[in-house]
C-alpha positions in Angstrom: 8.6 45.4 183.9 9.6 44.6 187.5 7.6 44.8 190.6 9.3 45.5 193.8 7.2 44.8 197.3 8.0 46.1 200.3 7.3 44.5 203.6 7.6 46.4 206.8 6.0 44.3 208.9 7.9 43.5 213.0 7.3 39.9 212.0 9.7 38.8 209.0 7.8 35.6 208.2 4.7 36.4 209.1 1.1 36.9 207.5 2.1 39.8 205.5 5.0 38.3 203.7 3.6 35.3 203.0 0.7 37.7 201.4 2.8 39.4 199.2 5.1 36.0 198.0 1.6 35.4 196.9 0.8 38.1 194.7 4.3 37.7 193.6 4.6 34.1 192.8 1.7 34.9 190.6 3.7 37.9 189.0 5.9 35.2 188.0 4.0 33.2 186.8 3.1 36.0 184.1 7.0 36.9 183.6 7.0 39.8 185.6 10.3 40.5 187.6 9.6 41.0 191.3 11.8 41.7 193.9 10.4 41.9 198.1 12.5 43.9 200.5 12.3 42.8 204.1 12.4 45.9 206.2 12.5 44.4 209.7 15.4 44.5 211.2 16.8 47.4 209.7 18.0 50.4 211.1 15.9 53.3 209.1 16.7 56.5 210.9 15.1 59.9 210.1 16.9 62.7 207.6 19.7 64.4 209.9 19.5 67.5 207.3 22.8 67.1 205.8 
């Protein structure tokens, strides 16, 4: 199994990531795969109907 979290908070380091490397770290701890995307920063743009 693998978990991935997402994190779209503005603030990369901030309260909300260090909330979810929480809950992962103890993922790990189990043997569960995780994986946390950082979404700030990137450009995410709306569908252009293609």
């Amino acid at each position: 199994m693998k978990v991935l979290a997402m994190n779209g908070s503005a603030r990369k380091d901030g309260n909300t990531a260090i909330l979810i490397n929480t809950v992962l770290d103890e993922l790990n701890k189990e043997g569960i795969e995780t994986e946390m995307v950082q979404l700030s920063g990137k450009i995410i743009e709306p569908c252009k109907a293609c």
